[in-house]
C-alpha atoms as one frame of an Amber mdcrd trajectory, in Angstrom:
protein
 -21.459   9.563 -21.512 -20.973   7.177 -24.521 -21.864   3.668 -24.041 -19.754
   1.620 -26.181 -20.782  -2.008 -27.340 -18.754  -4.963 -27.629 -17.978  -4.381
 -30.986 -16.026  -1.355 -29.985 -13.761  -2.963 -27.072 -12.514  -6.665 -26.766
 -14.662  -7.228 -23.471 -17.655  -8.796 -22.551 -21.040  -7.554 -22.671 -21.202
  -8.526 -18.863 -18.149  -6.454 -18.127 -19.380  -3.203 -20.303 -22.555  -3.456
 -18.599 -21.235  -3.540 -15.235 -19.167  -0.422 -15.839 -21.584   1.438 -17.997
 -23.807   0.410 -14.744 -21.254   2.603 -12.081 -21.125   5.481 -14.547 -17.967
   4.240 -16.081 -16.641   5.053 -19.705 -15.681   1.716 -21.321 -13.413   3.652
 -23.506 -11.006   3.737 -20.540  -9.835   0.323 -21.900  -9.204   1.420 -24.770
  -6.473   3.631 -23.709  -4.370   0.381 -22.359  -1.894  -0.033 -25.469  -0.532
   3.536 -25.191  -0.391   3.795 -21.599   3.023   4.432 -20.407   4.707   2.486
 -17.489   6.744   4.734 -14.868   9.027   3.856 -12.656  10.191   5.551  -9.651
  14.484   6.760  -9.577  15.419   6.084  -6.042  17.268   9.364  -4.424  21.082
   9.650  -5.060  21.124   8.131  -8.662  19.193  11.259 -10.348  22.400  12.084
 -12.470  22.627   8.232 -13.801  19.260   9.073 -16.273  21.493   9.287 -18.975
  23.352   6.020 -18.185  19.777   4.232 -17.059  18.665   5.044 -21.080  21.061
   3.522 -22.689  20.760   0.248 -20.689  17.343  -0.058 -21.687  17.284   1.294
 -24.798  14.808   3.891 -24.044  14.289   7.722 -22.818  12.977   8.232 -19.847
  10.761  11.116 -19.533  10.663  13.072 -16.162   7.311  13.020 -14.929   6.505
  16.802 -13.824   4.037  16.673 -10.966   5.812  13.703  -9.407   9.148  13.857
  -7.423  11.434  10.840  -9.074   9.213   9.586 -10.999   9.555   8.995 -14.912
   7.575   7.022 -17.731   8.636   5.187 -20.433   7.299   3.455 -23.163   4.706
   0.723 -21.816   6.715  -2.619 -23.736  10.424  -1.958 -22.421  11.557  -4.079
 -19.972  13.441  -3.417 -16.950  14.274  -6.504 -15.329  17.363  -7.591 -17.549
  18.817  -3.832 -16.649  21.967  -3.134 -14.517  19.694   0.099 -13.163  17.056
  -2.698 -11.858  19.089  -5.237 -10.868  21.202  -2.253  -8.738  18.192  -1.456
  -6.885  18.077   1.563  -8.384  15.120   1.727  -9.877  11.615  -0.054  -9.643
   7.699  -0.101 -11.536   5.382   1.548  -9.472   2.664   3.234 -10.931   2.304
   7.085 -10.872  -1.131   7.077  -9.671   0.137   4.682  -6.553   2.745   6.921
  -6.247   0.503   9.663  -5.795  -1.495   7.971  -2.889   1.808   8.059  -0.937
   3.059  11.342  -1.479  -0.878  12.669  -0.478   0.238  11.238   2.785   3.060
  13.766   3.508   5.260  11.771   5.181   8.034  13.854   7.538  10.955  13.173
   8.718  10.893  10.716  11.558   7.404   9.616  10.904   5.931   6.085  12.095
   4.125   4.660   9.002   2.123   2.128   8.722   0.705   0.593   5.525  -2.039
  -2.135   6.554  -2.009  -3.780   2.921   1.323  -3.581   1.982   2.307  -5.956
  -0.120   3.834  -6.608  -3.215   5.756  -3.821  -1.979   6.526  -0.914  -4.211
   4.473   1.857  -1.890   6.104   0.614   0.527   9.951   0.897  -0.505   8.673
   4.278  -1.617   7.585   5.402   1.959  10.744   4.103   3.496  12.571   6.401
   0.545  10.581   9.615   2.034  11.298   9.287   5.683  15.066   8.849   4.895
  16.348   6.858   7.200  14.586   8.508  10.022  11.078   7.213  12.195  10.112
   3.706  11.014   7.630   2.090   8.830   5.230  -1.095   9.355   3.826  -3.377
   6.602   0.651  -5.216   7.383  -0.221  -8.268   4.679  -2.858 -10.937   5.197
  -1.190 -12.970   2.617   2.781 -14.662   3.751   3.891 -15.728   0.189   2.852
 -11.839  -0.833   4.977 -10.387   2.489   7.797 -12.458   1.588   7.810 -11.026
  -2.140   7.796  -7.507   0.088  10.273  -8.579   2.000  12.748  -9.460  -0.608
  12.015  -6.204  -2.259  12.729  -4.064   0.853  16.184  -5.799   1.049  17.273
  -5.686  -2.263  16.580  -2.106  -2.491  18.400  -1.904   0.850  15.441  -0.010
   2.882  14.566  -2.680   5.891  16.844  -0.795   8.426  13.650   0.695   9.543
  11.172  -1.634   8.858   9.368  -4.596  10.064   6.665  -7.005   8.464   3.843
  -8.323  10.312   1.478 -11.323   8.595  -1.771 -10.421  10.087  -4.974  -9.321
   9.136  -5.052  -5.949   8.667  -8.558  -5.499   9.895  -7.649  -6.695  13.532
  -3.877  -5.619  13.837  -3.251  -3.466  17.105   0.273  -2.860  17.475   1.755
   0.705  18.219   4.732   1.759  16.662   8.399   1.541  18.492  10.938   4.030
  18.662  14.161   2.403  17.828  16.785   2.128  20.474  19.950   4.109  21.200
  23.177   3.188  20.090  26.700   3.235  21.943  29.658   5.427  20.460  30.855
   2.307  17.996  27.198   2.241  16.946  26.524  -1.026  18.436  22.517  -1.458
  19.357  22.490  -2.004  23.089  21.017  -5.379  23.790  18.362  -6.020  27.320
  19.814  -8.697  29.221  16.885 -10.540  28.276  16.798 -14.234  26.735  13.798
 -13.517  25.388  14.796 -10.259  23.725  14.915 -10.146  19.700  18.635 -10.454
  18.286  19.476  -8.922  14.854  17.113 -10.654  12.189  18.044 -13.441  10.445
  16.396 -15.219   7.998  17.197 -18.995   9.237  14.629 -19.931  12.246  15.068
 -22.560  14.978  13.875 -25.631  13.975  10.978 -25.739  16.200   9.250 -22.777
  15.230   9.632 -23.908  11.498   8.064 -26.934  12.398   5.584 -25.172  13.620
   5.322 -22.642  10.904   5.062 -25.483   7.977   2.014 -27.340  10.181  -0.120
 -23.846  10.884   0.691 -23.039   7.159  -0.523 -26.565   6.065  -4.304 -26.049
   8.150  -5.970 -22.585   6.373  -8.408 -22.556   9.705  -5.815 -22.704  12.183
  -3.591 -20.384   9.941  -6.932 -17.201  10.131  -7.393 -17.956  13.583  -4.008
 -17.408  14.651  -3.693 -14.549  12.591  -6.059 -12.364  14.161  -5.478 -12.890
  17.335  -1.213 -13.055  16.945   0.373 -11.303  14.102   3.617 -13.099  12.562
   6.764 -10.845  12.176   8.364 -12.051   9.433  11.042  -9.430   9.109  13.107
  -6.617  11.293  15.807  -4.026  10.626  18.498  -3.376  12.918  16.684   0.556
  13.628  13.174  -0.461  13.711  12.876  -0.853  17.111  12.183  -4.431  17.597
  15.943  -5.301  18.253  16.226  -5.406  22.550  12.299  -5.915  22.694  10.494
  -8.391  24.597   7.895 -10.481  22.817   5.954  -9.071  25.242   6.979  -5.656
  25.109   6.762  -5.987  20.929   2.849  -7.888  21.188   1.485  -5.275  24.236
  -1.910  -4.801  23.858  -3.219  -0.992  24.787  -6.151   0.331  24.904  -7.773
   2.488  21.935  -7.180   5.465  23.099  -3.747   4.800  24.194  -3.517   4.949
  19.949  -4.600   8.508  20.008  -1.080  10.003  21.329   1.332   6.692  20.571
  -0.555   5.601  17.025   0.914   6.007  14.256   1.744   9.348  12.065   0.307
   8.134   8.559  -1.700   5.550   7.964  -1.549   3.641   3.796  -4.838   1.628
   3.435  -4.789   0.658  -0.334  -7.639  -1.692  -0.064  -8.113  -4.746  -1.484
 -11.280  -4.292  -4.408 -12.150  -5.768  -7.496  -9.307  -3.914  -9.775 -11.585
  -3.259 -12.152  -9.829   0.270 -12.357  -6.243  -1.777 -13.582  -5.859  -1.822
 -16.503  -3.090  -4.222 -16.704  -5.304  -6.574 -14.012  -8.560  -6.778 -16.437
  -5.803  -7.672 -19.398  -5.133 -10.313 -17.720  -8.522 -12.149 -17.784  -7.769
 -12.393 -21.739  -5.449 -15.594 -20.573  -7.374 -16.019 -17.235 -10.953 -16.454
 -18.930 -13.525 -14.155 -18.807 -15.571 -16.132 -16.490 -13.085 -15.712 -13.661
 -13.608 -12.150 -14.163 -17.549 -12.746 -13.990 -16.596 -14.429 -10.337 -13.981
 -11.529  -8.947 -15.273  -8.665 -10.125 -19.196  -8.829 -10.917 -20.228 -11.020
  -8.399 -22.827  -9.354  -6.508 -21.359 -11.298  -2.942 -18.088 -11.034  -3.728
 -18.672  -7.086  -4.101 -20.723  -6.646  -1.159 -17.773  -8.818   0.892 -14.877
  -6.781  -0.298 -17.347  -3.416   0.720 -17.419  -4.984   3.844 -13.996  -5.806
   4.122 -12.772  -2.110   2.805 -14.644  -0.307   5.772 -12.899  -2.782   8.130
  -9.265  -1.878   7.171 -10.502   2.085   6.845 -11.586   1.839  10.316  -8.939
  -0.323  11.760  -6.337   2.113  10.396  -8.195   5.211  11.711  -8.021   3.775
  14.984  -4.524   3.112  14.863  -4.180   6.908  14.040  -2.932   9.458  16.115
  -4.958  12.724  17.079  -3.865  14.950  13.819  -2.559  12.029  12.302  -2.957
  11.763   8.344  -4.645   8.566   6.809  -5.183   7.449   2.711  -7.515   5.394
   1.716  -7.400   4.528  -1.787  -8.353   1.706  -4.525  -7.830   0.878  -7.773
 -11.058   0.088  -8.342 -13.286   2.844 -10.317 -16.890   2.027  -8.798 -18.655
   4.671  -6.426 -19.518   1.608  -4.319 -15.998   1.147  -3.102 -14.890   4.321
  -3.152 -17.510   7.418  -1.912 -19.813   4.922  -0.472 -17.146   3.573   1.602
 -15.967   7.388   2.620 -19.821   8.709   3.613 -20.155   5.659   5.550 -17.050
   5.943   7.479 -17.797   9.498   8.353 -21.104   8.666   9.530 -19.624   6.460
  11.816 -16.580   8.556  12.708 -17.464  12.176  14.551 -13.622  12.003  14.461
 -12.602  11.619  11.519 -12.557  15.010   8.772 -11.925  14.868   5.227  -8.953
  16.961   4.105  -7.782  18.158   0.822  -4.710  16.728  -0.558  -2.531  20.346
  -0.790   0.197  18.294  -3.267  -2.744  17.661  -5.679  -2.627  20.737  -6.998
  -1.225  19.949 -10.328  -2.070  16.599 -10.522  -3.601  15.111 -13.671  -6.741
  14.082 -12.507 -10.163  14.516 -11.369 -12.396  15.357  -8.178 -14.356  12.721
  -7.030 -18.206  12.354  -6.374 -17.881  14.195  -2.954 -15.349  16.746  -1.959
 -11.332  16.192  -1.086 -11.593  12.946  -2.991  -9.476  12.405  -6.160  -9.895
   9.815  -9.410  -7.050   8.965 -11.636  -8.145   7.261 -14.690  -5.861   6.257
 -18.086  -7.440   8.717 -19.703  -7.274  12.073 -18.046  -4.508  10.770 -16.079
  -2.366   8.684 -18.362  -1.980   6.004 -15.440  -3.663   2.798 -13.770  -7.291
   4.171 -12.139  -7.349   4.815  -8.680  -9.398   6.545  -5.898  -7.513   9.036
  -3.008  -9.187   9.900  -0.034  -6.850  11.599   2.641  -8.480  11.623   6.536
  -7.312  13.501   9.980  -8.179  12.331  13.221  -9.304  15.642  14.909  -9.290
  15.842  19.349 -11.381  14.314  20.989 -14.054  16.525  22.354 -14.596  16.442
  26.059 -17.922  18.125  27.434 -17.513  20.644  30.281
């Protein structure tokens, strides 16, 4: 590998010493300026290309190995278009893309994605299951849920969903089948004062109250958080609407999650990003010493590991028995990637490492142990990211 100096790349020697440290090619930065940016075509507009070009001035080019998908040059702007403002279109990166089609989602799947937000995996799950099943986003972070939020309902994809703040490490809800309907298509409402109504945004005043003072104390706010999660949105089909609070914050057992879990698990962990391109730009106008403190701190590293295997293993266990989980990152290091799988299997006789079958003609490469996958800007033409796709396998009983 060639280790480039800092004469060759506008970073810091601490930062090209780090990477060139976790067998990383520096020149990978390099590659930033002619990177494309993609954004995914939601179904039902594919024959408005044509009409989506000339609002922003640019051709879209179909991106082969990725349904919907298409990349454009990486300084147009899509914001100002009719296309974007239509909900017809949004940035999502191809390589994130690719971490939610490995999870071959099927019809009338229950989905849950444990670090959901800003949102753009999300919308793109709720896309694939089509109206059917459901789908559950997990964030740790409100203000970044309610960005989610607003995302799901201007692309008009929340009938389906619901958002819980909580932390994703300790959430423990099952899924809910939505309820029936009557012949006018009315949902059917429990007699039950303390059943959920159709969502609204506007809350009684007392749990606003409420809201605002646990918001305003950061202990009270964790606490609360891992022992109650906050739903902060509901569509009309995602089964909360007839529930009890009680019936929607049951708590069951483990292995009560091994036949009513969910079908496909997301866990894009939070990491250091030091496989984002756009995210390391950013410490140009941030300051390179805020880089030094989130991504090569030593403790901050060795929390983050820490936290990773948490969410890996808290999703697993809210897997059902042949169940498919992801686990992915967008950072580039072994530490948070393979280290984090071989340690999770060692702890987990149930969980398998599969191959990702819709790989096949992806752009990128294996990883450092089998089944695993590594995008990178250069072999991939996309942001980096790590893909590792589990199963939950039976549960063994001895005769």
């Amino acid at each position: 590998m060639t280790t480039a100096t800092t004469s060759d790349l506008p970073l810091p020697k601490p930062f090209i010493n780090f990477l060139n440290e976790n067998g990383l090619d520096p020149s990978i930065y390099t590659a930033c300026d002619s990177l494309p940016r993609y954004i995914r075509l939601k179904p039902r507009y594919e024959d408005q290309v044509k009409e989506i070009e000339a609002e922003i001035g640019c051709e879209l080019s179909e991106v082969s190995w990725l349904p919907n998908f298409y990349s454009l040059e990486p300084d147009v702007q899509i914001a100002s278009s009719k296309a974007y403002r239509e909900g017809k279109i949004y940035g999502i990166d191809a390589s994130s893309g690719a971490a939610v089609m490995a999870l071959g989602i099927s019809p009338g799947d229950h989905v849950l994605d444990l670090c959901a937000a800003p949102g753009a995996k999300l919308c793109m799950i709720l896309d694939l299951l089509g109206g059917t099943g459901s789908a559950t986003g997990v964030d740790v972070a409100r203000h970044r849920l309610e960005a989610c939020r607003t995302m799901i309902q201007k692309y008009d994809l929340g009938d389906r969903c619901r958002l819980f703040v909580a932390d994703g490490a300790t959430f423990s809800l099952v899924p809910i089948s939505h309820r029936s309907t009557s012949k006018e298509g009315e949902l059917i409402l429990e007699e039950n004062l303390d059943s959920y109504r159709e969502w609204t945004s506007r809350r009684p005043w007392k749990e606003r109250k409420h809201a605002a003072k646990v918001r305003g104390n950061k202990s009270v706010q964790f606490f609360l958080l891992s022992v109650t999660p906050e739903l902060i949105y509901y569509g009309r089909h995602s089964g909360v609407i007839g529930c009890s609070r009680n019936e929607l914050f049951q708590v069951v057992a483990d292995r009560d999650f091994s036949s009513n879990g969910y079908d496909k698990v997301l866990v894009d962990a939070e990491c250091t990003h030091d496989g984002s391109i756009k995210h390391v730009q950013k410490f140009e106008h941030w300051g390179w010493e805020t880089l030094q403190r989130r991504v090569l701190d030593a403790d901050r590293t060795d929390s983050l590991i820490d936290l990773q295997l948490q969410l890996l293993r808290n999703g697993f266990r809210l897997l059902k028995i042949g169940g498919s989980l992801i686990y992915s990152t967008c950072s580039l290091t072994v530490a948070q990637n393979e280290d984090v799988v071989l340690k999770f299997l060692s702890d987990n006789k149930l969980a398998e490492l599969q191959q990702i079958e819709a790989a096949r003609n992806w752009p990128c490469k294996s990883g450092r142990i089998p089944n695993t996958l590594r995008f990178d800007p250069v072999t991939s033409k996309t942001s980096g990211l790590f893909v590792a796709k589990f199963t939950k396998l039976p549960i063994k009983h001895d005769c």
